[in-house]
Structures are given as structure tokens and as C-alpha cells.
C-alpha positions, -999 to 999 in steps of 0.1 A, spaced: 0 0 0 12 39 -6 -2 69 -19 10 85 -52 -24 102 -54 -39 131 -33 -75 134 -27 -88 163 -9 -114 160 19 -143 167 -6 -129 143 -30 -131 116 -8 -163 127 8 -181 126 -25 -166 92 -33 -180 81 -2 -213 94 -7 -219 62 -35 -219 36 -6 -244 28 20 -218 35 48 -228 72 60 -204 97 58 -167 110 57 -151 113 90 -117 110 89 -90 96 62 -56 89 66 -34 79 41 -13 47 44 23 49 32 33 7 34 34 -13 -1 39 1 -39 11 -3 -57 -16 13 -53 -24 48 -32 -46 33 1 -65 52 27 -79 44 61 -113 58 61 -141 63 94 -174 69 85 -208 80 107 -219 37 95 -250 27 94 -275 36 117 -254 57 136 -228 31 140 -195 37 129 -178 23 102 -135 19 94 -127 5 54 -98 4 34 -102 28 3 -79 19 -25 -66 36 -57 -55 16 -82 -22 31 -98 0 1 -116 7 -29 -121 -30 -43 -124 -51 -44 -154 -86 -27 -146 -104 -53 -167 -87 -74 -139 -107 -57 -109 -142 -80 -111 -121 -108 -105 -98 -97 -76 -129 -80 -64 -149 -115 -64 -126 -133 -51 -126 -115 -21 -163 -119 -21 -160 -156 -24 -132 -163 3 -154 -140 26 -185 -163 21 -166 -192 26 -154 -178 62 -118 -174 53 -105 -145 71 -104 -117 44 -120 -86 39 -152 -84 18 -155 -60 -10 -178 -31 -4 -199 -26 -30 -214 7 -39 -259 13 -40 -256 6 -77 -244 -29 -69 -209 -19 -83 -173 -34 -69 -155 -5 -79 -158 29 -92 -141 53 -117 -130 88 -105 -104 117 -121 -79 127 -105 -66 162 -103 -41 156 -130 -75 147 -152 -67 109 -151 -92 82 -145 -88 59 -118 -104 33 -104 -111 30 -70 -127 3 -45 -133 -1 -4 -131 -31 16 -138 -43 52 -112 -29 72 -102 -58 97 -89 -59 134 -53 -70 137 -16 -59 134 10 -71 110 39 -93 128 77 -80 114 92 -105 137 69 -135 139 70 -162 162 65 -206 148 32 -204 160 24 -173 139 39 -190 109 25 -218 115 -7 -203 111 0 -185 81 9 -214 65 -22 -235 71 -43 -202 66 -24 -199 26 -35 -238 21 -70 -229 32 -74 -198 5 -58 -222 -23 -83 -257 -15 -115 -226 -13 -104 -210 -45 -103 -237 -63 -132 -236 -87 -126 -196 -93 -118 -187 -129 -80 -180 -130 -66 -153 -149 -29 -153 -158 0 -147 -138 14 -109 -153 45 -112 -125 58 -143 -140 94 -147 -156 84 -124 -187 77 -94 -163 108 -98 -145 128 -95 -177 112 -67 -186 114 -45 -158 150 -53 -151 160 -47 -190 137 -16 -179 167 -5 -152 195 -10 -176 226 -24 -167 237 11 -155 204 16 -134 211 -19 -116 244 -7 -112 236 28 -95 218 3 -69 246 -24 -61 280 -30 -88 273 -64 -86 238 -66 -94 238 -66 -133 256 -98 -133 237 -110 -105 203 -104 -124 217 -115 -154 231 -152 -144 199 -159 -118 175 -153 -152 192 -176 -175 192 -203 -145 154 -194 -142 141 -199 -178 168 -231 -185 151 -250 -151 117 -239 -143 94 -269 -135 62 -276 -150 29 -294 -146 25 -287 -109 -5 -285 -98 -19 -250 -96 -49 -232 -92 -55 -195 -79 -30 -184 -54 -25 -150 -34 14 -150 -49 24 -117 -24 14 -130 11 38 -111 28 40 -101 66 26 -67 58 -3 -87 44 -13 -105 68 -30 -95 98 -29 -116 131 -48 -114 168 -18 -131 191 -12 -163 171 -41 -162 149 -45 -148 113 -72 -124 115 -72 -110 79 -50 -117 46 -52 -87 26 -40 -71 -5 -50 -99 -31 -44 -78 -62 -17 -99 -71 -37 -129 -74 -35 -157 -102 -40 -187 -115 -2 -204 -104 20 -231 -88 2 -238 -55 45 -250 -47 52 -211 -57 28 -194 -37 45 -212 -9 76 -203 -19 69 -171 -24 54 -170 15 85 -187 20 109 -162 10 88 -135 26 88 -149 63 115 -168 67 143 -144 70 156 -115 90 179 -83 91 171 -77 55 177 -110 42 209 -116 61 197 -137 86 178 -173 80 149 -184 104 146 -219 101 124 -225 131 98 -202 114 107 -223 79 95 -252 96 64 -238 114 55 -222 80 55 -259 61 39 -274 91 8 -254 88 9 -255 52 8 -291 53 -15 -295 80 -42 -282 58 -27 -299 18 2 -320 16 34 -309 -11 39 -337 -36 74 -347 -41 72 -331 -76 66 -299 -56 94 -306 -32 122 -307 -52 108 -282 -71 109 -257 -41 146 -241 -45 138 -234 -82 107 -220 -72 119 -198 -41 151 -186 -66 122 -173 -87 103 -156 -61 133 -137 -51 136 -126 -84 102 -114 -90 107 -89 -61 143 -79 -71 132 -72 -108 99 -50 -89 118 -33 -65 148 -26 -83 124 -8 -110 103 8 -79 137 21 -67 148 40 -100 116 53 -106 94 61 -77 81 96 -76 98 117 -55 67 132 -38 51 100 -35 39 87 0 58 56 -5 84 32 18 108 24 -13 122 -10 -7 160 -23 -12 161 -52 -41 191 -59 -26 174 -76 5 160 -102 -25 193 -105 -37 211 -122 -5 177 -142 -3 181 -152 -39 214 -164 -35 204 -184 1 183 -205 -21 210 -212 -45 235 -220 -18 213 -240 2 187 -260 -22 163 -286 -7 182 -280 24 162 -241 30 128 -260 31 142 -286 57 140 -314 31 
């Protein structure tokens, strides 16, 4: 989440006017994530009760012909009592709405539940532990969702790092040109295929999760969602819990609670296991390749936490070093 768009007070009050949820008290914006512009927004509610939603702008990286099914999905893990937030829909029935900014651009914005709970930066096995089964449960009730294709795969991280240029991915470490460069050719000569895959989260990173004490009270941010490797959305969790001090430092007690509650819930083939290092190399790269570009081009006057690729990098490289041995197997 971040916001690279201001709305004024009577922006947003108008906005809010379209949804049964009475009206604009406060709005804060939240600066965490890269994406999209995101506010935390307090209404009068209904019936003089008061309301709290997440109000999100959608700014890049996501297709709006994309939104109805982020937006239903959402809808659909809600009904089936997994713990994310519902979409809000608007008195015309509508998921999401299209505004103009002050610039003159459309945009498209949507609210959702806002849900109790704090993200964990240094979680505990038991927290893992539910994260993991909690990621299994999402995959086995999505599972007769239409899928739509994966736009972060290996094509996109190509892109956006021939995007940087050898001297932009220099600016950011001397090494990582060559770094980048090797870790893609390794990726597209041994990526696996015909794992069994269905529609994953593919970003469930602390940040994204919200927990009461050592239960997951909300997984948000599902607007990189797809149809993918149920092996790489784990590995992608993977990479995103297990390690601290920016990558430097490897937690294999939460590696373990993380595939203990992942399994708990739907066992990894042994396709999928040794599949796993491959799998983990590429999630690294997907967030070196985003944040790399995110670093050389962020707005300056953005409300934005810019994050260092180079935390993906020593991850990257852990996997390579380590193999089957990371995941404990």
C-alpha cells in the first residue's frame, strides 16, 4: 500500500457518498506497499454506527479489466469464512468505481472491510504456523474460481530489469547486473512444469497479513492474485517470512512452522518438493526485478516506503547456496 495520489477532503467525501456507509469522517493515508495509493477511512456507518474500510486507488501494475475478479474473489473467500476482507460494493451494486484525479486521469477506486489486527515484522513458529495453514486454506477454497494469468511471472521480471539498464542496476549495487543476469538464465533453463496449480495470493507477505496473538485475522492485499503453482505461492510465503535483518539472517524454526501449517491443511507432492529451491530462486527474483524498478523510478513526492532489491538479492542467492536443504527437506 502507498499513496501516489492526493484526494482532498471533498474528493473523498463525494466518493464516499456512492456507498451505504454514511459519511466521511476521517482519512488517513497509508504509506506501506507500492502499488496502489490506500487510505484508512471512518465513517458516521450505518445507523449511527460507525464504520473503518480500506479505500484503494489503483495506480499500476494491475489491469482494470482485472478488478471483477480480484474484487470477487474476495467476495468468495469471505463467504466461505476465510478470514479476508469483503469487497464493499457501492448502492448501484458496483465493486469498484471510476474517478479523475486532479491531473485529469481516470482511476479506479474500491473499499473493503477494514479488519482488526496488526501485522507481525518478527513473527513467532506459531504465527507462521498459522500463516501457512491459513495460505492452504485460501488455495483448496479458491479452487473452482476462474483463474486469470500470472502478469508477475518470468516475462515481467525481464522486462522491468531490462527496464533498469545495466547502469540503473548498477547505480543500486556494482554487482547486481551480473547477479540479475546469471539468476535469469538459470530461471528460464530449469523452471518446472505441470505442478498443480490453481489461484494463489502470490504476495502474502507479513505486511499482508494480519494476526490477533497467534491467529491470522485478515490476509489482505489480493491484487496480485492468479492462476499459479500452489508449490510457488508457498515459496513465495516462503521467502517472505523466513528471514531476517534484511535478508541476512535465516529463520529456520519459522521455515519449519511455515510448512507445518501449510501441510497441515494440503500436503506438497514430491514433484513440488524438489521443485521448491527453483521455485523460491524465482520468487526472489520477482521482487528484485519489482523493487529494483520501484527504486529507479518512484516519484519523489510519493507517500511511498521504497524498498531495497538488494534484500532479495542475499535471499536469492540463500536459495541457490542452500537448495532442498532451505525447506528442511
Amino acid at each position: 500500500m502507498a499513496v501516489y495520489t492526493q484526494l482532498t477532503a471533498e474528493d473523498l467525501a463525494k466518493l464516499i457518498s456512492h456507498y451505504d456507509v454514511g459519511e466521511l469522517v476521517s482519512a488517513k493515508g497509508i504509506a506501506e506497499g507500492v502499488s496502489n495509493s490506500n487510505w484508512l477511512i471512518e465513517t458516521t456507518g450505518n445507523a449511527g454506527q460507525g464504520g473503518r474500510y480500506i479505500l484503494t486507488m489503483y495506480e499500476f501494475r494491475i489491469e482494470l479489466e482485472d478488478l471483477p475478479f480480484f474484487l470477487g474473489l474476495l467476495d468468495l473467500l469471505a463467504e466461505k469464512g476465510c478470514p479476508v476482507p469483503a469487497t464493499i460494493h457501492d448502492r448501484q451494486g458496483a465493486t469498484h468505481r471510476m474517478i479523475t484525479n486532479a491531473q485529469g486521469e481516470p482511476k479506479a477506486v474500491a473499499m473493503i472491510e477494514f479488519l482488526p489486527g496488526v501485522s507481525i515484522d518478527h513473527p513467532e513458529p506459531a504465527q507462521a504456523r498459522a500463516v501457512g495453514k491459513a495460505l492452504a486454506e485460501i488455495q483448496l477454497a479458491a479452487q473452482d474460481y476462474r483463474g486469470r494469468q500470472n502478469q508477475m511471472a518470468y516475462a515481467s521480471w525481464k522486462q522491468l530489469t531490462d527496464d533498469c539498464g545495466a547502469d540503473g542496476l548498477a547505480r543500486i549495487d556494482p554487482a547486481l547486473p551480473a547477479i540479475v543476469a546469471g539468476e535469469l538464465e538459470f530461471l528460464a533453463a530449469n523452471w518446472p512444469e505441470g505442478l498443480a496449480e490453481g489461484v494463489c495470493h502470490t504476495d502474502l507477505f507479513p505486511d499482508n497479513v494480519l494476526m490477533l496473538g497467534d491467529e491470522v485475522s485478515g490476509l489482505i492485499d489480493f491484487y496480485f492474485s492468479c492462476t499459479e503453482f500452489f508449490a510457488y505461492d508457498f515459496a513465495v510465503t516462503h521467502a517472505a517470512w523466513c528471514f531476517a535483518d534484511h535478508g541476512r539472517i535465516f529463520r529456520q524454526d519459522i521455515a519449519a512452522a511455515l510448512l507445518e501449517g501449510y501441510e497441515s491443511v494440503r500436503k506438497l507432492t514430491d514433484a513440488e518438493r524438489a521443485a521448491l529451491p527453483v521455485l523460491a530462486r524465482g520468487a526472489a527474483m520477482r521482487f528484485v526485478s519489482t523493487r529494483a524498478y520501484d527504486w529507479l523510478n518512484t516519484p519523489a513526492d510519493a507517500l511511498v516506503m521504497r524498498k531495497d532489491p538488494m534484500d532479495f538479492v542475499r535471499r536469492m542467492q540463500f536459495y541457490a547456496d542452500k537448495g532442498a536443504a532451505a525447506f528442511g527437506l
